[in-house]
C-alpha positions as CSV (number, residue, x, y, z in Angstrom):
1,X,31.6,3.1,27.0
2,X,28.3,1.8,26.3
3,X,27.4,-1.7,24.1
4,X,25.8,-1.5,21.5
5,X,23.1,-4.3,20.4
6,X,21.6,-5.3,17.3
7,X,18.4,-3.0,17.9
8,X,21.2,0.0,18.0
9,X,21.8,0.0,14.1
10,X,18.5,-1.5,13.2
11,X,15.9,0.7,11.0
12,X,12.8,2.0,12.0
13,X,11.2,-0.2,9.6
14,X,12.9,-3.4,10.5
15,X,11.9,-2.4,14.2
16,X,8.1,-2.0,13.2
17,X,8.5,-5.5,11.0
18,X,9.3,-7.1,13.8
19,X,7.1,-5.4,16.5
20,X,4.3,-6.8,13.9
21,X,4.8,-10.2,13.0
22,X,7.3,-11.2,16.6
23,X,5.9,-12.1,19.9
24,X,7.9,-11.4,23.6
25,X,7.9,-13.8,25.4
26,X,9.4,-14.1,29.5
27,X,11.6,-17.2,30.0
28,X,13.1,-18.6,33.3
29,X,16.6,-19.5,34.1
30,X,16.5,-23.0,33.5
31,X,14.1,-23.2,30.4
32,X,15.5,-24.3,26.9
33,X,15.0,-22.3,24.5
34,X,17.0,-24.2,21.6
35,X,17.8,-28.3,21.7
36,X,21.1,-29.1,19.6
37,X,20.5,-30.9,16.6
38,X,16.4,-29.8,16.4
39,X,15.6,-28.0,13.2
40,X,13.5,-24.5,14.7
41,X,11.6,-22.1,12.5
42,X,12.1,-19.8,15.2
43,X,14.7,-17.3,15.6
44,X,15.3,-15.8,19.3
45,X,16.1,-11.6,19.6
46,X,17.1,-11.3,23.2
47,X,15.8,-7.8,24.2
48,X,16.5,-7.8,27.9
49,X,18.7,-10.2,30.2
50,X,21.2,-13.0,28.8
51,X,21.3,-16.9,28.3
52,X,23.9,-19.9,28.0
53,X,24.9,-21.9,25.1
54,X,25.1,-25.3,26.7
55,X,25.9,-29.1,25.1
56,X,26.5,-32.0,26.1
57,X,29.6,-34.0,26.2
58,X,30.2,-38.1,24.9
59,X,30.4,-38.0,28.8
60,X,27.2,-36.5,29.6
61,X,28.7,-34.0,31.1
62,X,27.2,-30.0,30.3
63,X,29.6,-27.8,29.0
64,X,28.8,-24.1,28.3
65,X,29.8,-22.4,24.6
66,X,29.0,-19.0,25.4
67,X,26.8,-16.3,27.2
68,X,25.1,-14.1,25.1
69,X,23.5,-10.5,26.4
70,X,21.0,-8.0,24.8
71,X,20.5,-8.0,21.3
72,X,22.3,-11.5,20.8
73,X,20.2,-13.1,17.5
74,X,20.0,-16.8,17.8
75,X,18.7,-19.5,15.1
76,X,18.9,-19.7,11.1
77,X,17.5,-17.2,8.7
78,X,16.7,-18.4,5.3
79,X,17.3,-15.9,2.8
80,X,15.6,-16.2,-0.4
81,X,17.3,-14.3,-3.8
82,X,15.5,-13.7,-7.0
């Protein structure tokens, strides 16, 4: 049984959208991508590979929240309605 990511389902024209106004980019193991409690205009897609959602204890100790694979979307999306 194969997994299915959030490219699977996605249109052609969401696909193209985001081929257009995106950019890849290659990360290493240790770099941070997201720091807890820092307001991003980013949101992350990861196409290829996975990552760890880490924090930080009261004891300074790092604890990890989840690992999330291919196609995992990360960050806030403000929606705007009419």
């Amino acid at each position: 049984m194969s997994k299915m990511n959030a490219f699977d389902s996605a249109s052609l024209k969401l696909r193209d959208w985001l081929e257009e106004n995106g950019s890849a980019r290659k990360h290493e193991a240790e770099d941070i991508l997201i720091r807890e409690g820092i307001v991003s205009k980013n949101v992350i897609i990861l196409l290829s590979g996975k990552f760890a959602v880490n924090t930080t204890d009261h004891d300074g100790k790092q604890q990890c929240l989840a690992v999330l694979n291919n196609g995992a979307i990360v960050g806030c999306i403000k929606v705007n309605t009419l």
